[in-house]
C-alpha positions as CSV (number, residue, x, y, z in Angstrom):
1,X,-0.1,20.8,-9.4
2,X,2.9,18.8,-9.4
3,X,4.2,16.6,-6.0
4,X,6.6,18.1,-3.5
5,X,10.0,16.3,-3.6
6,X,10.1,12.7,-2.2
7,X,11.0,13.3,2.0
8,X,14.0,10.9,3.1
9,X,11.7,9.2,5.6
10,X,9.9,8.1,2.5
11,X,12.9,6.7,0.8
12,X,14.0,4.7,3.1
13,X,10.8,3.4,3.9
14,X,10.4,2.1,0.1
15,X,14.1,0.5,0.4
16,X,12.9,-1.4,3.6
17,X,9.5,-2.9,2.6
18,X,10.3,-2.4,-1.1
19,X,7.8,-1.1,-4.2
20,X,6.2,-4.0,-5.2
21,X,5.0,-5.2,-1.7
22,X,3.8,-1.7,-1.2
23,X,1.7,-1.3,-4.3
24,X,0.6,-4.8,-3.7
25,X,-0.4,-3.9,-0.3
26,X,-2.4,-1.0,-1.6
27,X,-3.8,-2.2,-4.4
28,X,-5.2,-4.9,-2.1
29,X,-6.9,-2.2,0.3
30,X,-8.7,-1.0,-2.4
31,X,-9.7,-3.9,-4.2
32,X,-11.3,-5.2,-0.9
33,X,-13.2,-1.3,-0.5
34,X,-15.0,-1.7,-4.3
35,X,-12.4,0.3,-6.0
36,X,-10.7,0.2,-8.8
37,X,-7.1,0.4,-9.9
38,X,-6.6,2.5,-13.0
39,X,-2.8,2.8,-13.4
40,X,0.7,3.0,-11.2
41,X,2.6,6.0,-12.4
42,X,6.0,5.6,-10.2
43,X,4.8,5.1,-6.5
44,X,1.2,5.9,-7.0
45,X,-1.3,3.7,-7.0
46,X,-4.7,5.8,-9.1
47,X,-7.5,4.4,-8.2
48,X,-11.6,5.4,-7.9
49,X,-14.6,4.7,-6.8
50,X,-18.6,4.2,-7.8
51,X,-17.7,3.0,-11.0
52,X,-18.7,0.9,-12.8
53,X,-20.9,-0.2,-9.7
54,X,-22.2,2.2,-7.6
55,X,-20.4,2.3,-4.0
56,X,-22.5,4.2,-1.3
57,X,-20.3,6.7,0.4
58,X,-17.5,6.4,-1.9
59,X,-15.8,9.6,-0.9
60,X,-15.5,8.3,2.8
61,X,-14.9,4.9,1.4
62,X,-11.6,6.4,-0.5
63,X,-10.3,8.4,2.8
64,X,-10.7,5.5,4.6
65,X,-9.1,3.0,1.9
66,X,-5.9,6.0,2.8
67,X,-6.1,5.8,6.8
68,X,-5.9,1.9,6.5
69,X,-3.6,1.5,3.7
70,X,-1.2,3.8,5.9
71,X,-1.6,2.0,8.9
72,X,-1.2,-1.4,7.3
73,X,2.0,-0.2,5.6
74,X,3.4,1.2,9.3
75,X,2.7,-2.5,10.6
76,X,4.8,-3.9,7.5
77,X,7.3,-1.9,8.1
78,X,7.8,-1.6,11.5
79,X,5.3,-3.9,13.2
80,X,2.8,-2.9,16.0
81,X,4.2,0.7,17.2
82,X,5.2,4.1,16.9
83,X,4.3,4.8,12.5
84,X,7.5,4.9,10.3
85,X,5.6,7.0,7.9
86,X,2.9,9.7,8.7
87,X,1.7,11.1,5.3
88,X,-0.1,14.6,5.2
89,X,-2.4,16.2,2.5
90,X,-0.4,18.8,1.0
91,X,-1.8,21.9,1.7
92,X,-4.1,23.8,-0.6
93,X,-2.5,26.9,-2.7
């Protein structure tokens, strides 16, 4: 399944904080949850959980790692208000 194009609110988002302090940002999120960051491929951060340690409720552990990582990134880029950037699961085929 490959990624719908990049939306212009997300470009512009990435050219005011900038890539590196968003993967920082993210990869901090889940280093503090027990994850683990596998790779970056472009402006993804992989990561998983409940290995090699065992993290109870890891599922919920990686949704919420999403929620905050999103609202951390809003508060970067825009400070306390209205989100620059609402991200949606794309929708199953």
């Amino acid at each position: 399944m490959g990624r719908p194009p990049a939306h212009p609110s997300w470009v512009g988002y990435l050219a005011h904080v900038g890539p590196s302090e968003y993967l920082e940002t993210v990869s901090h999120i889940i280093l503090e949850s027990g994850g683990v960051v596998d790779k970056y491929i472009g402006d993804i951060a992989m990561a998983f959980w409940n290995a090699p340690l065992p993290v109870p409720q890891h599922q919920t552990v990686a949704c919420t790692v999403a929620l905050n990582a999103q609202r951390r990134l809003n508060f970067i880029a825009k400070g306390p208000g209205p989100a620059v950037c609402t991200w949606r699961a794309a929708p199953r085929a």
